[in-house]
ZAKOLNU-170163 format. One record per residue (C-alpha): x, y, z. Coordinates in steps of 0.25 Angstrom, whole numbers, padded with zeros to 4 digits, always signed. Example, Ala and Ser with C-alpha at 12.3 -4.5 7.8 and 13.67 -1.06 7.14 Angstrom:
<pts>
+0049-0018+0031;+0055-0004+0029;
</pts>
This chain:
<pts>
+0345+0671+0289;+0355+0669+0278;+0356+0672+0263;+0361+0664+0253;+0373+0661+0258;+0386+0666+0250;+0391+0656+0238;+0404+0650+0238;+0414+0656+0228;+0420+0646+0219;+0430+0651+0209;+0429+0641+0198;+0440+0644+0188;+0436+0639+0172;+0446+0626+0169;+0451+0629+0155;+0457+0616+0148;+0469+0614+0140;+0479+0605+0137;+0487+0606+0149;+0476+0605+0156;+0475+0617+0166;+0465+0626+0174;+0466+0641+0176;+0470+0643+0191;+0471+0655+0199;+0486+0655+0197;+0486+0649+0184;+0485+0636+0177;+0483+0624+0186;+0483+0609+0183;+0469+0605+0179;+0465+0596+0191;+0470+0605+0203;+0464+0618+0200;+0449+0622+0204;+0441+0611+0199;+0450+0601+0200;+0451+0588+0207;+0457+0594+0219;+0443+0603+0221;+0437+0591+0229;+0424+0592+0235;+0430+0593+0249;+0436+0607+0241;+0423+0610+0237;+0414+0608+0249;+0425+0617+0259;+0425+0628+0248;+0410+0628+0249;+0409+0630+0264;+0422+0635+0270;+0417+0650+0270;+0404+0645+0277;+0414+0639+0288;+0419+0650+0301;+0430+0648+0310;+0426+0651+0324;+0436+0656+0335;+0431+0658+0351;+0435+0663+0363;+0433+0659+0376;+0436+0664+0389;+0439+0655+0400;+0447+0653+0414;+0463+0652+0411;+0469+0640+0418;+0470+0642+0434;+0458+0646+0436;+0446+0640+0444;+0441+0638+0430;+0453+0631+0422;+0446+0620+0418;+0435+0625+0411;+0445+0634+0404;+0453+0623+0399;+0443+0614+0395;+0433+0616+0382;+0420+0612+0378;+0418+0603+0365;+0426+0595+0358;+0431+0600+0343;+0431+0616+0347;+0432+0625+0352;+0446+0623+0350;+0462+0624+0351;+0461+0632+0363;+0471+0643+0369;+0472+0651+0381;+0472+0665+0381;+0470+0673+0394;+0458+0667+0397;+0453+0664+0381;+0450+0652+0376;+0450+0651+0360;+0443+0641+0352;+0437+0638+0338;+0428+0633+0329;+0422+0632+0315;+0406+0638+0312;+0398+0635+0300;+0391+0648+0294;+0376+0645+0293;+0371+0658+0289;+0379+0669+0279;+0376+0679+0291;+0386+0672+0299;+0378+0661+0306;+0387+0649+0311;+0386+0637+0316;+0396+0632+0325;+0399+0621+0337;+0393+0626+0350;+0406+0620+0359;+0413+0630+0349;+0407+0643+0354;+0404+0638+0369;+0407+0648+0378;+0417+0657+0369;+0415+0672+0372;+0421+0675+0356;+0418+0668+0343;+0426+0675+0331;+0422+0667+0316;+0433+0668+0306;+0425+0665+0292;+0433+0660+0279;+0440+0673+0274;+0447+0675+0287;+0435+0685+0292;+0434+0682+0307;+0421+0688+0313;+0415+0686+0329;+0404+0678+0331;+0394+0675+0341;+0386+0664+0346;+0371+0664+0343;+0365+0649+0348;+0372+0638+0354;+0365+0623+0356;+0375+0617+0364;+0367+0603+0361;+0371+0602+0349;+0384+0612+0349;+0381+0619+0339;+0380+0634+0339;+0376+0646+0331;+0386+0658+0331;+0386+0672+0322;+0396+0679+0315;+0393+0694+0306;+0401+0689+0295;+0406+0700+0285;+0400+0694+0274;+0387+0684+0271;+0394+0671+0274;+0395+0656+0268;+0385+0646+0274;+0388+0633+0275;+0379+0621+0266;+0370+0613+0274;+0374+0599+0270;+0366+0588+0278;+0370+0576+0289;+0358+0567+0286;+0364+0558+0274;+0380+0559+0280;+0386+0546+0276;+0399+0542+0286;+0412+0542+0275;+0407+0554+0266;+0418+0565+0266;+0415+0576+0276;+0423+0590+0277;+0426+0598+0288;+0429+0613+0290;+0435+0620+0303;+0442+0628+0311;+0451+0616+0315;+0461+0620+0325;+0460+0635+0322;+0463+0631+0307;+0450+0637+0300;+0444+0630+0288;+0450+0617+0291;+0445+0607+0282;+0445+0590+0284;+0438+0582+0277;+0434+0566+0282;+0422+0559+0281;+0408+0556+0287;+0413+0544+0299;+0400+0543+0306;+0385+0548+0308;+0377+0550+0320;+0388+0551+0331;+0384+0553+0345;+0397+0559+0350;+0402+0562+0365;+0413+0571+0367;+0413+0572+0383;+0403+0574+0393;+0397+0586+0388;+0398+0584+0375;+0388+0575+0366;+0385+0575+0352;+0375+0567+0343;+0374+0563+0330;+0385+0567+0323;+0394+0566+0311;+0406+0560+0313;+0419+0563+0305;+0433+0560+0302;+0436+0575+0296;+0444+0580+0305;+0438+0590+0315;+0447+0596+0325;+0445+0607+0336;+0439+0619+0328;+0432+0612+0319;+0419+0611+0328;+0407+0619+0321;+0413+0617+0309;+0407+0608+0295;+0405+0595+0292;+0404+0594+0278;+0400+0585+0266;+0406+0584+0253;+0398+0593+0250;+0403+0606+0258;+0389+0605+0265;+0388+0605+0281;+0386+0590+0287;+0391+0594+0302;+0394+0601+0311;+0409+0599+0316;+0408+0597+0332;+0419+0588+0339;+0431+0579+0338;+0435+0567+0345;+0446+0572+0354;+0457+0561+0352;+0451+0554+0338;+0455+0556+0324;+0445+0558+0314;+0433+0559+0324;+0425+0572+0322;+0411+0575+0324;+0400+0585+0318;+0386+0589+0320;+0376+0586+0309;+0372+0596+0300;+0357+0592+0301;+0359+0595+0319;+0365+0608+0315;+0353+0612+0306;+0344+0609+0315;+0352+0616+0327;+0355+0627+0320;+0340+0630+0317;+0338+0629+0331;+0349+0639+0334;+0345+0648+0323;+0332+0648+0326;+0334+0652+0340;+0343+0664+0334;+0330+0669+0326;+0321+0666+0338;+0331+0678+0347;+0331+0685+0334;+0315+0685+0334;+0307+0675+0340;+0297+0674+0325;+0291+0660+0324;+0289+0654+0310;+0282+0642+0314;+0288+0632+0303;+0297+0617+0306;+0306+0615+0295;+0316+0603+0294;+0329+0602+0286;+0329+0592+0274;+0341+0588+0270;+0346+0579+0256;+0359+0575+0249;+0362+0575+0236;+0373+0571+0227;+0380+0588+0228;+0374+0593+0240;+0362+0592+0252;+0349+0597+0251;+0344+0604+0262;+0330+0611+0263;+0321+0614+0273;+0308+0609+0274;+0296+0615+0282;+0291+0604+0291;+0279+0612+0299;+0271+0627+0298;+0264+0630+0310;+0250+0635+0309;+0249+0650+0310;+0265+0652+0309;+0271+0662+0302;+0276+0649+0292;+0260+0645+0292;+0257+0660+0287;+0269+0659+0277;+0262+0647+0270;+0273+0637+0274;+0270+0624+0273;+0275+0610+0279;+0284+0604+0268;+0288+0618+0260;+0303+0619+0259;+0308+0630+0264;+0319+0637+0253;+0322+0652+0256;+0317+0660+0269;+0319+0676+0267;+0334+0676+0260;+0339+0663+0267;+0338+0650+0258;+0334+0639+0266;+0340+0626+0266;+0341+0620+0281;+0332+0624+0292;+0345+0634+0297;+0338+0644+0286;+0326+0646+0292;+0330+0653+0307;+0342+0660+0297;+0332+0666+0287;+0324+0671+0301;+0336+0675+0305;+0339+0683+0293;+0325+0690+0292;+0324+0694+0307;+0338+0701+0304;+0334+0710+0293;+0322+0716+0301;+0311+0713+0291;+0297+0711+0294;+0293+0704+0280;+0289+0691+0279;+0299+0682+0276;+0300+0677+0261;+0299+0661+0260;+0302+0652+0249;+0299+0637+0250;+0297+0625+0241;+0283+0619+0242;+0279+0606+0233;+0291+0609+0223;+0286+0624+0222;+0295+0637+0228;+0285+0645+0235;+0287+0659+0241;+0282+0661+0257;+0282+0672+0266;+0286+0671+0281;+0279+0682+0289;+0287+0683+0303;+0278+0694+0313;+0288+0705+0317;+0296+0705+0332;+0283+0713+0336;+0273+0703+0333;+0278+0696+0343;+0269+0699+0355;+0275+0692+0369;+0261+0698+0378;+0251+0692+0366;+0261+0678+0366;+0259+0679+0383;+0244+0679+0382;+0242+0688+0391;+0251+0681+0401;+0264+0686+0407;+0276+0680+0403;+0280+0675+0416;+0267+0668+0418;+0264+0662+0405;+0279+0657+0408;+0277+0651+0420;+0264+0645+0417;+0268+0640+0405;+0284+0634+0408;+0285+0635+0422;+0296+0642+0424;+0299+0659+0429;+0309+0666+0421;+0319+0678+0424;+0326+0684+0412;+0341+0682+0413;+0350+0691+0402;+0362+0688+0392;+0371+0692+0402;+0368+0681+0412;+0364+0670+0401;+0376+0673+0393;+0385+0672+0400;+0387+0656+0394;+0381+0659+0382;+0382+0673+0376;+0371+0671+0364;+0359+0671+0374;+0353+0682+0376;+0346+0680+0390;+0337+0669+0396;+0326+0668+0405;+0331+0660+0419;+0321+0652+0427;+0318+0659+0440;+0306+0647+0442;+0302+0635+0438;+0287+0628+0441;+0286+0614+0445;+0282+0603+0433;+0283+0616+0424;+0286+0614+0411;+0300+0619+0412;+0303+0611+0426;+0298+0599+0416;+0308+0604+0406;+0320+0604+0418;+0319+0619+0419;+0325+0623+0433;+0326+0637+0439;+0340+0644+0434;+0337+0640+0421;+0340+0651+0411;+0330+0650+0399;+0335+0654+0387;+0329+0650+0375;+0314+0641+0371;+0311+0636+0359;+0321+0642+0349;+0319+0655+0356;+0328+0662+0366;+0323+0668+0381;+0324+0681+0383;+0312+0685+0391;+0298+0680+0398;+0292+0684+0382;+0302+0675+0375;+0296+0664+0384;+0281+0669+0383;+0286+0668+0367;+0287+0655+0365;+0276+0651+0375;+0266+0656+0366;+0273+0654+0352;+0262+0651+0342;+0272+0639+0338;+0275+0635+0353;+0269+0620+0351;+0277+0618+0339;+0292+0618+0347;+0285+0612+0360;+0292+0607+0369;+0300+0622+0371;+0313+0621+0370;+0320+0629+0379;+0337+0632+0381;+0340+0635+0395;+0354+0639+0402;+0357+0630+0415;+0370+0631+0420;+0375+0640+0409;+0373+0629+0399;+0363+0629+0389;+0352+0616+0390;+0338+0615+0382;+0324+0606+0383;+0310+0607+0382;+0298+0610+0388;+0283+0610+0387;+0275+0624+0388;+0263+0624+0398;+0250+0630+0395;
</pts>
């Protein structure tokens, strides 16, 4: 899904001695010590310069009631706490911002789900100045993190993957945002605490995260936690309203592994292809930087991974153009490959016992897929009922978007049987499915899909996504025989 992400430019200037002891500059001779290179180019200097262009400034737009209507409260109040932020009335418009971390040179950011709730325009303004719209892809409002897209101009910056595993509380920490509207905002504190269960208000609930005394203020939310080394340890997600020095952020390992989840639901829309492999992120510190790689944890037997020759333990180095350092690479290499229309098996490098070793991923073509062979022989609507419990009506965007604009449709419960499976799961008529497994519902032969997916006892219990009451909820459930 990405290519090698673009380097960082330094301009290192050669340091010429003499006896009064200065350096080239850009405007002529400087002092040596306070030219590029000197002892003010600390590693706070250094670890900003390596990610601000990987950092986006996010600007939304909400509409809402104006004041003095039936609705005023909701039009005053906000959700979240730490963005969106600084808000102004115009007309019936609501302004608020944020700050996005680019995970894929393609334009692929990461951001705060509270940032982008319920706004109806997202516009991205990058590190030149270029300011480019956006629009939001995948939400998970459990963990609040979401996944938005911009069409960049150019390839863009991604930010490096440090890791939150081995955080030690009073090790210096920098933080970048879009504070207050002022872009690129940088404060630096340290590490205060690990593991914080935090409660902001009755809705709001967080666990285990990092606790800091850089300063984060309303716009900073989505924004990065760094280590010393300019590499991603958080994800900066509230303040505590009234406290000095209290901010919080999401672990990095937590975004990982929720933004896998959300990318791979965006390659499942994209096409439903199953490569029938468990991978788990692996993550070590050194001295000078973390080293992340991805380790393949399971191949399932006659999987398009089995036929590739993968096997458990190989570490996974480069799929197609993508190099693969943390498990977001996979679902962005799939990404990638679906989106240049080939049909070629997809090149794989992997290290195995200490050796580099060349594979190919063979992924059938959109019109292997065969829903009436999947059904055996079995309506949809029948193997449905027999095998959840429950009758399904399609239902389109217009109707389930209206709360949230990136679905595409759902599937609403017309019927549910008694001591089903999905009256088990909590189902209940009205429910509008909309998503099982990492799969979104479209129709009764997305549901016959997964059904009858080769890999189906791998990620059972199902997880489904459901809209109830225009909010977003999730669970499991068992499928009958």
């Amino acid at each position: 899904m990405r290519t090698r992400p673009l380097p960082l430019c330094a301009v290192v200037l050669a340091l010429s001695g003499s006896s009064l002891g200065l350096a080239a500059g850009p405007d002529g001779p400087v002092p040596a010590g306070r030219g590029i290179g000197g002892p003010r180019q600390t590693a706070v200097v250094e670890a900003v310069r390596r990610v601000k262009d990987a950092v986006v400034n996010i600007h939304s737009e909400r509409h809402v009631k104006m004041p003095g209507t039936s609705d005023e409260l909701f039009a005053l109040a906000q959700p979240g706490v730490g963005g969106p932020a600084t808000h102004t009335h115009a007309q019936n418009r609501v302004n608020g911002m944020g700050t996005g971390i680019v995970i894929d040179p393609r334009g692929y950011v990461i951001t705060n789900q509270h940032v982008v709730e319920d706004v109806s325009l997202i516009r991205v303004r990058l590190s030149d100045g270029t300011t480019v719209s956006a629009r939001i892809l995948v939400r998970d409002p459990e963990s609040d993190l979401a996944l938005i897209k911009i069409d960049p101009p150019r390839p863009l910056a991604v930010m490096p993957l440090g890791t939150s595993k081995d955080l030690m509380v009073g090790e210096t920490v920098i933080a970048i945002g879009n504070a207050y509207g002022y872009d690129h905002t940088v404060t630096v504190g340290v590490v205060s605490a690990i593991g914080r269960d935090v409660t902001l208000n009755k809705d709001v609930r967080y666990q285990a995260l990092i606790q800091t005394d850089a300063s984060i203020n309303p716009g900073n939310s989505g924004g990065p936690l760094l280590n010393i080394h300019g590499e991603l340890i958080g994800v900066n997600v509230a303040i505590r309203a009234g406290a000095q020095g209290i901010g919080f952020a999401i672990p990095v390992d937590t975004m990982v592994r929720v933004g896998t989840e959300m990318l791979s639901r965006l390659q499942a829309r994209a096409r439903p292809a199953s490569v029938g492999l468990v991978v788990r992120d692996d993550a070590r510190s050194t001295p000078d930087r973390t080293i992340r790689e991805v380790v393949v944890e399971n191949v399932y037997p006659a999987s398009a991974a089995a036929r590739a020759g993968l096997q458990k333990g190989d570490v996974l180095t480069q799929v197609g153009a993508v190099s693969v350092h943390s498990s977001l690479d996979l679902p962005r290499a799939l990404l990638a490959y679906f989106a240049s229309g080939e049909h070629e098996a997809l090149a794989l490098q992997v290290r195995r016992d200490g050796s580099s070793k060349r594979l190919e991923l063979a992924l059938a073509p959109p019109a292997a897929i065969d829903n009436t062979a999947l059904a055996g022989g079995a309506s949809g609507g029948d193997q449905v009922w027999r095998k959840l419990g429950v009758r399904l009506q399609p239902v389109g965007a217009a109707t389930v978007g209206r709360n949230h604009p990136q679905l595409n449709g759902g599937l609403t419960i017309a019927e549910v049987r008694a001591e089903s499976p999905a009256a088990r799961a909590g189902l209940k008529l009205g429910d509008v499915l909309v998503g099982l497994h990492q799969w979104e519902m479209l129709s009764l032969e997305n549901v016959v899909y997964v059904l009858n997916h080769p890999d189906r006892t791998s990620f059972s219990p199902v997880r489904f996504y459901i809209l109830r009451g225009g909010q977003v909820h999730r669970g499991t459930l068992q499928v009958g025989e």
